[in-house]
C-alpha positions as a printed NumPy array, in Angstrom:
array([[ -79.869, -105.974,  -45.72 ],
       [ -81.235, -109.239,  -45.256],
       [ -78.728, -112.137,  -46.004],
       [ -79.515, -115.746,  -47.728],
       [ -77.226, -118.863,  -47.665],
       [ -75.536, -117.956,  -50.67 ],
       [ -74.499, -114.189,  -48.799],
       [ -73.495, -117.024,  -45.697],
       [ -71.247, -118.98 ,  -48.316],
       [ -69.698, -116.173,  -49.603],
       [ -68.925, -114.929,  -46.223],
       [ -67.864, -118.712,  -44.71 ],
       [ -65.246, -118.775,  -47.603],
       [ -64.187, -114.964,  -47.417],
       [ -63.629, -115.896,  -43.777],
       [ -61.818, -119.087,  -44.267],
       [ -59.203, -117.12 ,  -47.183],
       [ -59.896, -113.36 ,  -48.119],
       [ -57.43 , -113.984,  -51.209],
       [ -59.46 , -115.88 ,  -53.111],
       [ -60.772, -114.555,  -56.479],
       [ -63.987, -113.854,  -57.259],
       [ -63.849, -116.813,  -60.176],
       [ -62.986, -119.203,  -57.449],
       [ -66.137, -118.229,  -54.985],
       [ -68.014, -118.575,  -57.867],
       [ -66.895, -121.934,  -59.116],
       [ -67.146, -123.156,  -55.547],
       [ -71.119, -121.921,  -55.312],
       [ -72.09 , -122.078,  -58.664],
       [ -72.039, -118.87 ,  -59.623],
       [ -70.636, -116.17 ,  -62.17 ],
       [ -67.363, -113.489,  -61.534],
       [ -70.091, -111.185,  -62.036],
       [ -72.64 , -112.333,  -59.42 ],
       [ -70.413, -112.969,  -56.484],
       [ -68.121, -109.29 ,  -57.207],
       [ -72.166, -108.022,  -56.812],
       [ -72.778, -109.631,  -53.912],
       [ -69.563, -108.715,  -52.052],
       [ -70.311, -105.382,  -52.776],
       [ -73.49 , -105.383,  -51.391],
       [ -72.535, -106.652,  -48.531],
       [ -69.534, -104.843,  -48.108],
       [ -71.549, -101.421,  -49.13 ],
       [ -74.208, -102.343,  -46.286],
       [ -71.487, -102.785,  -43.559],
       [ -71.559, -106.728,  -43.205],
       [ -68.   , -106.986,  -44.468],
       [ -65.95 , -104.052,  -42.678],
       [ -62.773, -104.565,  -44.159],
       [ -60.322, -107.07 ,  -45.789],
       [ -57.393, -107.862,  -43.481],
       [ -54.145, -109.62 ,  -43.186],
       [ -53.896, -112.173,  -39.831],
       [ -50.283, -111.346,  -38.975],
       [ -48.423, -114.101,  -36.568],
       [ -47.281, -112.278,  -34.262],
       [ -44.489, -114.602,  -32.762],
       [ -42.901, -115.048,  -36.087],
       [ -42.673, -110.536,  -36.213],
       [ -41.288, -110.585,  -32.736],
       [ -44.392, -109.886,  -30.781],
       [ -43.156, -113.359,  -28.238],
       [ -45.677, -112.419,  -24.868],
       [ -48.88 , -112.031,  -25.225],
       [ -50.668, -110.8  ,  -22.383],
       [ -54.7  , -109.881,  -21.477],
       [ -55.735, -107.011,  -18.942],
       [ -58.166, -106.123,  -16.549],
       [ -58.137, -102.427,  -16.2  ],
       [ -60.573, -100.745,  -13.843],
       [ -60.869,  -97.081,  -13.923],
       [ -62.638,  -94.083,  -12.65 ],
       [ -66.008,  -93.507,  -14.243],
       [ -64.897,  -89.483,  -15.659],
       [ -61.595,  -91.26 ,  -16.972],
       [ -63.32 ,  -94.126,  -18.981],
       [ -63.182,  -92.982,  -22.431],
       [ -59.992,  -91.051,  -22.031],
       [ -58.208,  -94.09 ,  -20.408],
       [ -59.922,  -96.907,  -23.415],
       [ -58.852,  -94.032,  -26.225],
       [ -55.167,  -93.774,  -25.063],
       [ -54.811,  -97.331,  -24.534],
       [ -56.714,  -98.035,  -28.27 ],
       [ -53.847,  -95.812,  -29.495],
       [ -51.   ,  -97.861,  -27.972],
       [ -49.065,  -99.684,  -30.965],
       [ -48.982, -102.756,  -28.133],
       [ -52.666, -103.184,  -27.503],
       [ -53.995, -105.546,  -29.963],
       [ -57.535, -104.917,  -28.117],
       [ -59.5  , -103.322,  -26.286],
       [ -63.326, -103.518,  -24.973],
       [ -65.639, -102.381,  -22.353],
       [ -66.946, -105.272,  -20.563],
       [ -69.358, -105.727,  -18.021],
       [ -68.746, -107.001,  -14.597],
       [ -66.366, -106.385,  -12.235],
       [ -63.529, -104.97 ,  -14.638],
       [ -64.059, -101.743,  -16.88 ],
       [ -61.365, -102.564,  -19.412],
       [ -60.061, -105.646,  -21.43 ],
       [ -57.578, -105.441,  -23.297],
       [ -54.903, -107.775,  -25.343],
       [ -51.031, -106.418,  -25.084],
       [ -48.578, -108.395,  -27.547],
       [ -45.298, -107.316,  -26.558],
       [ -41.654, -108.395,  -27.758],
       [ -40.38 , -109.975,  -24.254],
       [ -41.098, -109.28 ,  -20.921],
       [ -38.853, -106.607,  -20.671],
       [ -40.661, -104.59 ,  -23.169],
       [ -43.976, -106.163,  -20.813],
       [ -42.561, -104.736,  -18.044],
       [ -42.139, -101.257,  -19.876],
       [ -45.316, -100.856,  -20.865],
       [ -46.882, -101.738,  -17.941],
       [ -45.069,  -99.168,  -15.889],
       [ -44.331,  -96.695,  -18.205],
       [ -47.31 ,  -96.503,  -20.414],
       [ -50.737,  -98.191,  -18.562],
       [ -49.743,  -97.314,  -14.881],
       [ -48.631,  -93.513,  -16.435],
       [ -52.147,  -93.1  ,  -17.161],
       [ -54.578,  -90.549,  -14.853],
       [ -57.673,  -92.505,  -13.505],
       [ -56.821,  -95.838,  -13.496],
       [ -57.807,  -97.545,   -9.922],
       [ -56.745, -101.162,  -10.738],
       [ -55.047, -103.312,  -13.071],
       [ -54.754, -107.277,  -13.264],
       [ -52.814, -109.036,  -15.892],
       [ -52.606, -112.797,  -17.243],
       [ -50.286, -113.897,  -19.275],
       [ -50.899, -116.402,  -22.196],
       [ -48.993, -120.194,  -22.072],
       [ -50.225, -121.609,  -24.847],
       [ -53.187, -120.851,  -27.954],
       [ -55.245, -123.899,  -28.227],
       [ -57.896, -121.636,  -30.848],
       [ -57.604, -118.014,  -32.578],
       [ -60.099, -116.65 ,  -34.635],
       [ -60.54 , -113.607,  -37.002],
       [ -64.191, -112.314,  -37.286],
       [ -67.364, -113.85 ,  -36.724],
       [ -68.388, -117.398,  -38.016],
       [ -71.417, -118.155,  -39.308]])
């Protein structure tokens, strides 16, 4: 599916607040309930939207340390290491990157207590893992959901 500027509007302001109505894209673009509920469809049927979220803050739900790791593992472990670690409630993320680390991935944990928990209980617990470095975040200066257009 090819997507025009009014598709890019519809996303920019799905992006910016998923709540709002149909009647309200449309007012904003010019456009009937009817239209834009077509549109969205299409381009939630053709895989442009995955899903409709909520952005949780998660230091206001307890989650206070937020922490990103570099996890290098053996090349037979890879998938089994990423899948376990996709399945941990704590890991908010988790890629395959290139370069000189095999695993990223975002932990949000209640304190560092509960850091320290996971790190020795659940990611150093894990077969195949050959390295592990961790940074811990100070301060957010930008967050953002999804991709902008």
């Amino acid at each position: 599916m090819k997507i025009d500027e009014i598709d890019r509007k519809i996303l920019e302001l799905l992006t910016a607040n998923g709540r709002l109505s149909y009647v309200d894209i449309g007012k904003e673009l010019n456009l009937s309930r009817v239209a834009v509920r077509e549109r969205v469809s299409q381009l939630t049927e053709n895989g442009i939207i995955e899903r409709f979220t909520v952005v949780i803050n998660s230091e206001k739900v307890g989650k206070k340390v937020s922490g990103f790791f570099e996890v290098d593992c053996e090349p037979s472990s890879l998938v089994e290491v990423a899948q376990a670690l996709a399945d941990n409630p704590r890991v908010a993320s988790c890629y395959q990157m290139t370069g000189p680390s095999t695993l990223h991935m975002h932990v949000l944990v209640e304190d560092f207590t509960d850091l320290e928990k996971f790190i020795n209980n659940e990611l150093y617990a894990l077969d195949g893992i050959t390295r592990v470095e961790s940074h811990i975040l100070l301060r957010r200066f930008k967050s953002r959901n999804g991709l902008k257009l």
